[in-house]
N, C-alpha and C positions, 0 to 999 in steps of 0.2 A: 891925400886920397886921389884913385888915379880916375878918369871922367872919360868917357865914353865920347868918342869926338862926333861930332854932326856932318862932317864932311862925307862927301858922297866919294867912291873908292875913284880912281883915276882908272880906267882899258885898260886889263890884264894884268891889276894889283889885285893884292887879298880885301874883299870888301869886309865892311866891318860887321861886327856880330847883328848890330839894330838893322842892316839892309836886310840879312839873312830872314829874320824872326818879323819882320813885316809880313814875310809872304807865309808861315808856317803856324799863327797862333792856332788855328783850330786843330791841329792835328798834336801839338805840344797839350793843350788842354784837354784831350783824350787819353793820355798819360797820367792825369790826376785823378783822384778817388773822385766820388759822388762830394758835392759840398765843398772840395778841398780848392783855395786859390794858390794860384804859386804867386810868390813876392814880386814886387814890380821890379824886371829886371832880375830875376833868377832865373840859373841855368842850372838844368838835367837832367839827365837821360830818364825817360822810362823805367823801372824794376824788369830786370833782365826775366821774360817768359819761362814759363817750364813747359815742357809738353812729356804726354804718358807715354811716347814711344820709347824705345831704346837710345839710349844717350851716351856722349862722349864730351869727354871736356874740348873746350877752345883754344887748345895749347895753352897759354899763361897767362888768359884775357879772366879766369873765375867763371865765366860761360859754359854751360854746358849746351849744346844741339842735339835735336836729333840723327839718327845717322844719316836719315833722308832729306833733301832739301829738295823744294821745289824749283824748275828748274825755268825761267821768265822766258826763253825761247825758244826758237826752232819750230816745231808742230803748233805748239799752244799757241803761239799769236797768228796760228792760219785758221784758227776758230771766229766765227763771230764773237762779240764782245762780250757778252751775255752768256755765251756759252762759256768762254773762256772764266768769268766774274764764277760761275758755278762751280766750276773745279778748281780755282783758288780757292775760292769759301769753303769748298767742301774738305780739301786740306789740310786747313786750318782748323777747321772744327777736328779733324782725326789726330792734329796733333802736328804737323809738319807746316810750322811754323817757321821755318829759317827760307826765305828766299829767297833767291840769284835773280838779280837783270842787270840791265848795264845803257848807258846812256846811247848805244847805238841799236839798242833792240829792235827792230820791228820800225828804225826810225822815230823812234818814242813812244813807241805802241805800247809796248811794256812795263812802263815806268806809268804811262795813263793809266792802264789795266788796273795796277797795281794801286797805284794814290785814287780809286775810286772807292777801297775800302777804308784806306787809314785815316778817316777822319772818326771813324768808329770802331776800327780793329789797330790800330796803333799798336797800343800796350800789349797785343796778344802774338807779335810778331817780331821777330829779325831780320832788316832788311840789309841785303848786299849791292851793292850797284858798282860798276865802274865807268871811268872817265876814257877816253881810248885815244883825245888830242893830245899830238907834242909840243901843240903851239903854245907859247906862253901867254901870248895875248888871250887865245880863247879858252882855257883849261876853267880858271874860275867862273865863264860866262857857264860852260857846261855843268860845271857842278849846280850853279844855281838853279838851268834849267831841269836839270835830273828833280832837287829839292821839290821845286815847282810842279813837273809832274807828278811826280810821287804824292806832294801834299804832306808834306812834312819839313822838321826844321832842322833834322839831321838823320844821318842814314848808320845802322849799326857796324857796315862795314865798308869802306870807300876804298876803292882799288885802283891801280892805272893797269887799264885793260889790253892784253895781249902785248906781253914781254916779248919780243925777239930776241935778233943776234947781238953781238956786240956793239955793232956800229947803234943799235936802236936804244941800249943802254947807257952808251956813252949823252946823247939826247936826254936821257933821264935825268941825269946826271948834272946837267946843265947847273950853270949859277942860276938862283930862282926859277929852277926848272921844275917837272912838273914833280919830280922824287920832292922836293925843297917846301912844293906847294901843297901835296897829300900832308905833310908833318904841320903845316901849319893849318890845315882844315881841322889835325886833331886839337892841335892848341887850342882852336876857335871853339871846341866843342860842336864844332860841323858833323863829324862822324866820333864813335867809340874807339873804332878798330881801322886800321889801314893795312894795307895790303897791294899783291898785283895778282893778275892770271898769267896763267904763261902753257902752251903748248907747244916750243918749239923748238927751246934751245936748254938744255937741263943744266951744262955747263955757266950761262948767263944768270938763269935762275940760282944756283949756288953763288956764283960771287957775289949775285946782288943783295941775299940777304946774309952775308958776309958783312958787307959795310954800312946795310940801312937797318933802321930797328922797326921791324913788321910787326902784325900780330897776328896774321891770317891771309894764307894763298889758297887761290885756286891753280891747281894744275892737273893737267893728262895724264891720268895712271887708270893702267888696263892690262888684258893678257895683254899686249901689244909694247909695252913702253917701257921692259924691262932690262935690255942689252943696250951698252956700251955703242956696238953697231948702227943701233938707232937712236932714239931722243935718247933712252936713259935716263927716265925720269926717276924710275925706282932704284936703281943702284948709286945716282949721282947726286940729286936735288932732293929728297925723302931721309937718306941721313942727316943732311944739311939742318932740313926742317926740323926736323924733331929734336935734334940735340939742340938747335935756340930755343925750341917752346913754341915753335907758329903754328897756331892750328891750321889743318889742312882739309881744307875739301875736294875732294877729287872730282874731276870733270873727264868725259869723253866715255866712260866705263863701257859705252854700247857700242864706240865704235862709230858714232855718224855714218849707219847705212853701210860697213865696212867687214863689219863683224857678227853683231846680232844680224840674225836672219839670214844670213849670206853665208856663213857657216856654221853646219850640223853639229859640231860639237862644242858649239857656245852658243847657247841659248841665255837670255837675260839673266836667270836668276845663277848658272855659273857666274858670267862677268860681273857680275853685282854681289856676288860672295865674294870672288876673288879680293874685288877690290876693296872691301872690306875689314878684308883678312889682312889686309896691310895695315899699318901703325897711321890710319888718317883718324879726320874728327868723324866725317862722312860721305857724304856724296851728292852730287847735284846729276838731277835727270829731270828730263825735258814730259812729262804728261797730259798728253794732249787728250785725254777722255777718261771718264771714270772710270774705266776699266783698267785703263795701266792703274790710273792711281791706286786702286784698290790693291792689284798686286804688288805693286812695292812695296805698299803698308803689310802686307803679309807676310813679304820678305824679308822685311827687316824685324818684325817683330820674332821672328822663326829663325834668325843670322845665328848663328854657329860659324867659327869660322876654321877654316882647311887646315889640312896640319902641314907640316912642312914638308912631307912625302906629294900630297896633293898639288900643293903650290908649283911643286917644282916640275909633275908631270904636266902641270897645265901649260906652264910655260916651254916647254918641250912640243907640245903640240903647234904650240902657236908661233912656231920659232920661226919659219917659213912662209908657206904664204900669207896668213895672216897678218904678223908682224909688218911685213913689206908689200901689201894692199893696204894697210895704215897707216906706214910712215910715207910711202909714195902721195895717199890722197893727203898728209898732214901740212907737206911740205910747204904747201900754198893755198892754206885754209883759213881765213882769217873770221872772226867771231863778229857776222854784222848782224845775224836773225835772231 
């Protein structure tokens, strides 16, 4: 019978499951019925949530999401705390349960936000977080930190945050590097699902889920990210995905400031159709007040999606400046708010 060792991990090894679940009992004991104990020494996950909105599977994870996910940065962590705890909650009560943040949000702003509900809303949620160090020393101090914010003992989706070029790959790639360390978070029962984000390189993006076994990316798909010329996330990285099974949430859909609002012929709920209309799980957007939330939630309970006449004129529209006001701001964006 194998024994659980007492030895404390050595800097920038995998610690062992007992360090992890020290700091996590309360928020694993919110996972259980009324009355119900779990074994001393048992491990798992929550009963995967269901939410009333419109839903898609998780690629090959048995999950289903909603198309909406809530989106941990950007606007929402320029709220007060308070403010911001209200339209998470309020979220979740509507149904948009699946969460995006990431251990550089806000500097941990986000992941605090966040683990201020789960010790009461655990079970009712899917949480996404990523890790964004190459260092090997510090990747599993992060993770534990992310854990520790959040207040919980394992997160539904663990990503390594913001995939670059090659050279940033090969880094991944590393002997017990940080690719090496995400598969053994899953081993640990640390996270369900692993994954990366990636808005930069589509070509990168394809090989890497070529030789690693994922189960869920985030990537930049928009009118903006559909030619060869530019990222090519939709004609390069989106076949990739789908023909393994990895469920996909799309990120960027507005444009960060480039798109929505800044051009009359893409207003939110086009680019939010669009992206839709492509073969993802669903989508992450950043709602910084109840009032986007509300319309999201309208629009995706209302999604229909474009036929392939439409798809095609949208992207014709956006072939010009749009496309290249995106990829020019993309070039040197990296995902710290």
């Amino acid at each position: 019978m194998n024994k659980r060792s007492n030895k404390k991990s050595k800097p920038g090894s995998a610690p062992n499951r007992r360090e992890f679940f020290l700091t996590g009992a309360a928020a694993a004991a919110a996972c259980l019925a009324p009355g119900v104990t779990a074994a001393r020494g048992e491990e798992r996950f929550c009963p995967l949530p269901m939410s009333p909105l419109p839903c898609r599977p998780l690629g090959r994870t048995g999950a289903l999401l909603p198309l909406l996910t809530f989106g941990g940065g950007g606007a929402w962590l320029s709220l007060t705390e308070d403010l911001a705890l209200r339209i998470l909650s309020e979220a979740i009560d509507q149904g948009v349960i699946s969460i995006d943040t990431a251990y550089s949000y806000g500097d941990g702003k986000s992941e605090r936000i966040i683990g201020t509900l789960m010790p009461s809303r655990r079970n009712e949620v899917l949480i996404h977080t990523k890790v964004a160090t190459r260092d090997k020393a510090r990747w599993w101090k992060e993770l534990e930190t992310s854990l520790k914010r959040l207040r919980v003992d394992y997160v539904d989706t663990l990503m390594i945050h913001h995939l670059e070029q090659g050279d940033d790959l090969a880094l991944l790639e590393a002997r017990e590097g940080p690719l090496e360390m995400l598969l053994k978070a899953k081993e640990q029962k640390l996270t369900r699902w692993v994954g990366v984000s990636c808005h930069t390189d589509s070509a990168v993006l394809a090989r890497l889920v070529r030789q690693w076994p994922l189960d869920h990316v985030m990537v930049s798909l928009n009118v903006a990210t559909n030619d060869y010329s530019d990222m090519g996330f939709e004609e390069v990285a989106l076949p990739e995905l789908v023909s393994r099974g990895i469920g996909i949430t799309a990120m960027k859909l507005m444009g960060t400031g480039r798109i929505v609002d800044t051009h009359p012929d893409f207003d939110y709920r086009t680019c939010l159709r669009y992206t839709l209309s492509l073969p993802v799980t669903g989508a992450t957007i950043t709602m910084p007040n109840l009032q986007f939330l509300q319309r999201n939630i309208e629009a995706v309970k209302a999604f229909a999606p474009f036929s392939q006449a439409d798809m095609l004129r949208i992207k014709e529209k956006a072939a010009r400046e749009v496309r290249t006001s995106f990829y020019e701001f993309m070039k040197n964006h990296r995902d710290e708010a």
